[in-house]
C-alpha positions as CSV (number, residue, x, y, z in Angstrom):
1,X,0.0,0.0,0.0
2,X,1.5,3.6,-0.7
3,X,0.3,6.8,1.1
4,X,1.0,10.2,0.3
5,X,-0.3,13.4,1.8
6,X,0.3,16.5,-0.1
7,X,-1.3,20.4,-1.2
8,X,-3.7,19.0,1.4
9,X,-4.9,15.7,0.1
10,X,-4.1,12.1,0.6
11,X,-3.5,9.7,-1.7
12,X,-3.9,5.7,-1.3
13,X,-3.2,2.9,-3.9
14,X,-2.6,-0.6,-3.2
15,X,-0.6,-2.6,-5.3
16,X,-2.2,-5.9,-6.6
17,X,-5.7,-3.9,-5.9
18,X,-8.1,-4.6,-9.2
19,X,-7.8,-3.1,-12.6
20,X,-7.8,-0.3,-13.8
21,X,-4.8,1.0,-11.6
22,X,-5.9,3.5,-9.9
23,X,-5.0,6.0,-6.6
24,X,-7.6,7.0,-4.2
25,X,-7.9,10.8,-3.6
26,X,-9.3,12.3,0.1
27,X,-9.3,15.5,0.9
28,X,-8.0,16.9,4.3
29,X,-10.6,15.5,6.3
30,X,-10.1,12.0,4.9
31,X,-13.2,11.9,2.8
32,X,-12.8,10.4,-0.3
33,X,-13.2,12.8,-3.4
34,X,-12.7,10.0,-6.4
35,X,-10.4,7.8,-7.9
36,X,-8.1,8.7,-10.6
37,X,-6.7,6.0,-13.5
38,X,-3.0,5.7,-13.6
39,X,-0.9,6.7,-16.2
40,X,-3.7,8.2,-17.6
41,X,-4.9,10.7,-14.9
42,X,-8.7,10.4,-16.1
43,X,-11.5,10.0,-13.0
44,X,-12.5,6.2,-12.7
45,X,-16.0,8.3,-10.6
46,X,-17.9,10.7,-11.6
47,X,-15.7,13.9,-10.4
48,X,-13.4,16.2,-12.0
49,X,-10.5,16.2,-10.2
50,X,-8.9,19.9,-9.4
51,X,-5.7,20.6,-11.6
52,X,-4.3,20.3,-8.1
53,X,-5.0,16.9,-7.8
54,X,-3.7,15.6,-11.5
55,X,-0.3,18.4,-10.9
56,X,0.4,16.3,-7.7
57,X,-0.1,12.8,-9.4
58,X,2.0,13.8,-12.5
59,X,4.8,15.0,-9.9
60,X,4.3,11.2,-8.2
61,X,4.7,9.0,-11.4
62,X,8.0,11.4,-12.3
63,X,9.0,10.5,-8.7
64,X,8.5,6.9,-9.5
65,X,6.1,6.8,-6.8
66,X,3.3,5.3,-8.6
């Protein structure tokens, strides 16, 4: 499982979880927001992540985080 908090959200994703791949987004009172594909950053729920959100996930997969 990885865990990131950052710009006031909180990321979860669970390696081996089911497919698509996929983080979990929750804001800063740990309610989830949506879930975002990975690599390509499109909502799996129906949300529109901020440009926040999908700045902070890029910056993760360059970090090799996800």
């Amino acid at each position: 499982m990885g865990k990131v908090r950052r710009g006031g959200y909180l990321f979860i994703w669970w390696k081996g979880d089911h497919a698509p791949r996929h983080v979990h987004v929750f804001d800063g009172r740990n309610r989830l927001l949506g879930r975002v594909a990975v690599p390509s950053l499109e909502p799996l729920d129906p949300w529109k992540p901020p440009r926040k959100v999908i700045e902070i996930l890029t910056a993760l997969q360059n970090e090799g985080r996800l």
